[in-house]
N, C-alpha and C positions, 0 to 999 in steps of 0.2 A: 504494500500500500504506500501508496506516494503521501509527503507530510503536506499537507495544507500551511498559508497563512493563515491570523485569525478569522481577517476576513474573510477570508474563503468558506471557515468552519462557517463563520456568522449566515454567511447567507444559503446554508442548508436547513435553517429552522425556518421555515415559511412564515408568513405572515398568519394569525390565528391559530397555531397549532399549539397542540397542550404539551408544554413545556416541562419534564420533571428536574427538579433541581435539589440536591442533597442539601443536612444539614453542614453549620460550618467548621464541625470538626473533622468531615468524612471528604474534604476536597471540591470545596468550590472555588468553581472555576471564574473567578473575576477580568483574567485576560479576555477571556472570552464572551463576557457581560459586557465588557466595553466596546467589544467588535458590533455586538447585536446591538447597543446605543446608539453607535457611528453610523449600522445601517437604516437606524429607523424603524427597528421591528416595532409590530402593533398587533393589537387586538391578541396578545397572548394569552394563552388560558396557564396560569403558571401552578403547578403540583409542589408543594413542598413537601419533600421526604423527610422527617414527617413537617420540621418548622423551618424559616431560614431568619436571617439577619440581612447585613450590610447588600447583599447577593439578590433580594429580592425589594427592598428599598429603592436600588440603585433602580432596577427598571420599573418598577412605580412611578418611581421619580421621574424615568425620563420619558412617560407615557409610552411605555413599550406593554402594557398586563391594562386586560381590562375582566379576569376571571382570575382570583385566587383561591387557591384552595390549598388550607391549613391548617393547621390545630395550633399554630403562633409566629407571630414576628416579630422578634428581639434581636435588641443587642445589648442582653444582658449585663455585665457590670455596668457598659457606656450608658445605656438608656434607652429611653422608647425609640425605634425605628420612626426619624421625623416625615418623610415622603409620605408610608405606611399610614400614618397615624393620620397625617392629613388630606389624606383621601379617602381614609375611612369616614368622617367627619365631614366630610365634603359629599359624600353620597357619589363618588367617584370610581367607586372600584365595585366590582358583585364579588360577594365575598362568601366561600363556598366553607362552611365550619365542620371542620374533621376532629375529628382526637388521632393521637400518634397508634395508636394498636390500628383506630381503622383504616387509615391511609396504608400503614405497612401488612394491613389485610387485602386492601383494595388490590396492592401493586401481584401482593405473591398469590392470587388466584389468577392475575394476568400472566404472571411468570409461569405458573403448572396448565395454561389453556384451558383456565373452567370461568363458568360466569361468577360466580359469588363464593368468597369464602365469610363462614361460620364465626362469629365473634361474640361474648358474653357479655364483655366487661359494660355495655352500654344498653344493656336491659333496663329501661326504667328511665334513661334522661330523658331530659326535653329536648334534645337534636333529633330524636327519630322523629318531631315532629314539622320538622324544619326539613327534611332529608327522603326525597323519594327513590333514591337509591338505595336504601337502608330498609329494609323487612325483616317486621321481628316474625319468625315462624317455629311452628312446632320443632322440637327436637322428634326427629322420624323412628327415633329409637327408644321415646318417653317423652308423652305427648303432654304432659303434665309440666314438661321442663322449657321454655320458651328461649328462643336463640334468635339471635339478629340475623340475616344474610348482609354481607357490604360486596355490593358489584364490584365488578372487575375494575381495576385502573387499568388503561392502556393509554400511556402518553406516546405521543407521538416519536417526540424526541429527546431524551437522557442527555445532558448537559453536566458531567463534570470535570474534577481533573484527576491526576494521577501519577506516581511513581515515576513510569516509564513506558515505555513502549517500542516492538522491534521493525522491523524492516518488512515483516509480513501482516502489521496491522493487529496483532497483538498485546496485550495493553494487562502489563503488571500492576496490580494497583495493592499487594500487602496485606495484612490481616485482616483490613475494615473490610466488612461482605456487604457494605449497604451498593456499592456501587457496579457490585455483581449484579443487586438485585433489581438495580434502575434499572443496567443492559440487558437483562432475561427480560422485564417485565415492558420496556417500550420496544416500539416499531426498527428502532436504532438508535444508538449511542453514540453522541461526541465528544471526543476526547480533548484535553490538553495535556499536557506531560510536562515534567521535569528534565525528563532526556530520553535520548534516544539510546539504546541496547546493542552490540552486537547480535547474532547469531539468532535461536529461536527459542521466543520463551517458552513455550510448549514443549520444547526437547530438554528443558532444564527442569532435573526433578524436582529441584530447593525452589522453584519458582510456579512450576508449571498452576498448582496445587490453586493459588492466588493470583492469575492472568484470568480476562478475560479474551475469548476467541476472537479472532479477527470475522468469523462469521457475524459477530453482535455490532460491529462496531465499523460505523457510515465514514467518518473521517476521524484524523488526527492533528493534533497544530501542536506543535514545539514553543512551551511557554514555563521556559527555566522561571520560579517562583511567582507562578503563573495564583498561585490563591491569593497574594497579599494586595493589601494587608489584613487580610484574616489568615491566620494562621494555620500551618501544614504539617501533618507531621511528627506532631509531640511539638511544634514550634508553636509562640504564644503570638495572640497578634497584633499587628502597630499601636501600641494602647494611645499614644501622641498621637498620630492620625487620624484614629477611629473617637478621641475627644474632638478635634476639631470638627471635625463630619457632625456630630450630634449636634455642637455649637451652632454650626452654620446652615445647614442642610433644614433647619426648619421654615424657610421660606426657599422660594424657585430660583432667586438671584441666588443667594447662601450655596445651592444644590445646584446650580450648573459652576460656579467657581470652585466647589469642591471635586467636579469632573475632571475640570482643569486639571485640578491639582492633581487627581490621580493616573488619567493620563501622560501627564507629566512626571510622575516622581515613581513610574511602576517599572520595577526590576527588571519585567521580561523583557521592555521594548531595547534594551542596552545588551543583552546578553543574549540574545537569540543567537548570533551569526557564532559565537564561542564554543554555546553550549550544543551545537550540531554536531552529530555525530560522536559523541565523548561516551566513552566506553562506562557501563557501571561501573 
């Protein structure tokens, strides 16, 4: 598989398609938030796995999501998510309310090819009433016992980052299995990476275990510290940054100068042509 620029990635999410995007411990992809920015993406229907932060702000903000669907959007220690917050408030966004069990129910009944998987924990709230995708039915093996079904998630297109990736479009991404289960559970996965691999992750046993297949996976784009400033990795994230952004980000003038800024001050765009080809 040939590497893409970002823009290249950027412009295989269409216009309107249901976007999944992980949380931001698990590798989100910010190089590639700002490509979709640059093109203008709109009317996204955006999934968060199961909540997001900075990553789902950022396209609020820049009117790229007109369908969210989440169980939260933080940026926990810094503060409320100010774009988020003010298009909630604004009656600006259709805002689709999940809990984290059912979103990661939704995805892994799209991932096994069934319509609905079976969830308990939400017998009794008041979102089954808000939620016509959500059916509480009999338990078929003790009718007495009442169970929710949550339809299937099938997004479109899995948007995050990752490790690494080789020459055949295989894509290392490490212990976290959340981003296995974006690429089983959508239409196709893109990637951004840390670097590029020799040889085949699939023919490496220490590896193989923790790659996703180049079957799953639409494109690739080479985006050495391609998450920040949200943090990758066991790494913590720009905590001076992500204060300013909270500061400033709560009006539209604040949130396009903090674009600037991070267009400007973001790792990958300096170190792409280095980090090509550089061996794990």
């Amino acid at each position: 598989m040939s590497l893409m620029t970002l823009d290249q990635l950027a412009r295989l999410v269409p216009d309107g398609a249901r976007l999944a995007i992980p949380k931001d411990d698990t590798g989100v992809s910010i190089a590639a938030t700002l490509a979709l920015v640059r093109r203008q993406a709109r009317d996204l229907h955006l999934v968060c796995v199961p909540v997001s932060g900075l990553q789902a702000d950022i396209l609020i903000g820049a009117g790229c999501v007109s369908t969210l669907e989440t169980s939260a959007v933080t940026l926990g220690e810094f503060g409320l998510a100010p774009r988020f917050t003010a298009a909630v408030r604004q009656g600006g966004l259709r805002l689709v309310d999940g809990t984290c069990p059912a979103i990661y129910a939704g995805l892994q009944a799209s991932q096994k090819g069934i319509p609905f998987m079976p969830l308990r924990g939400i017998v009794g709230s008041d979102l089954l009433a808000h939620r016509d995708d959500w059916k509480p039915i009999p338990n078929p093996f003790a009718a007495e016992d009442p169970i929710v079904a949550i339809r299937a998630i099938r997004p479109d297109v899995a948007l995050f980052h990752a490790q690494a990736a080789d020459r055949f479009g295989n894509v290392f991404i490490g212990r976290d299995r959340d981003g296995l289960l974006l690429a089983h559970a959508s239409r196709t996965a893109l990637v951004t990476v840390e670097r590029m691999v020799d040889g085949n992750l699939l023919e490496d046993p220490a590896r193989a275990g923790a790659t996703v297949p180049a079957m799953y996976v639409g494109g690739i784009a080479l985006a050495p510290q391609g998450t920040w400033p949200v943090g990758f990795g066991g790494s913590a994230p720009d905590a001076d940054w992500m204060r300013r952004y909270v500061g400033s980000a709560r009006d539209p003038e604040g949130f396009r100068a903090m674009l600037e800024s991070l267009e400007a001050e973001a790792p990958w765009a300096s170190s792409l042509s280095e980090a090509a080809g550089q061996p794990a």
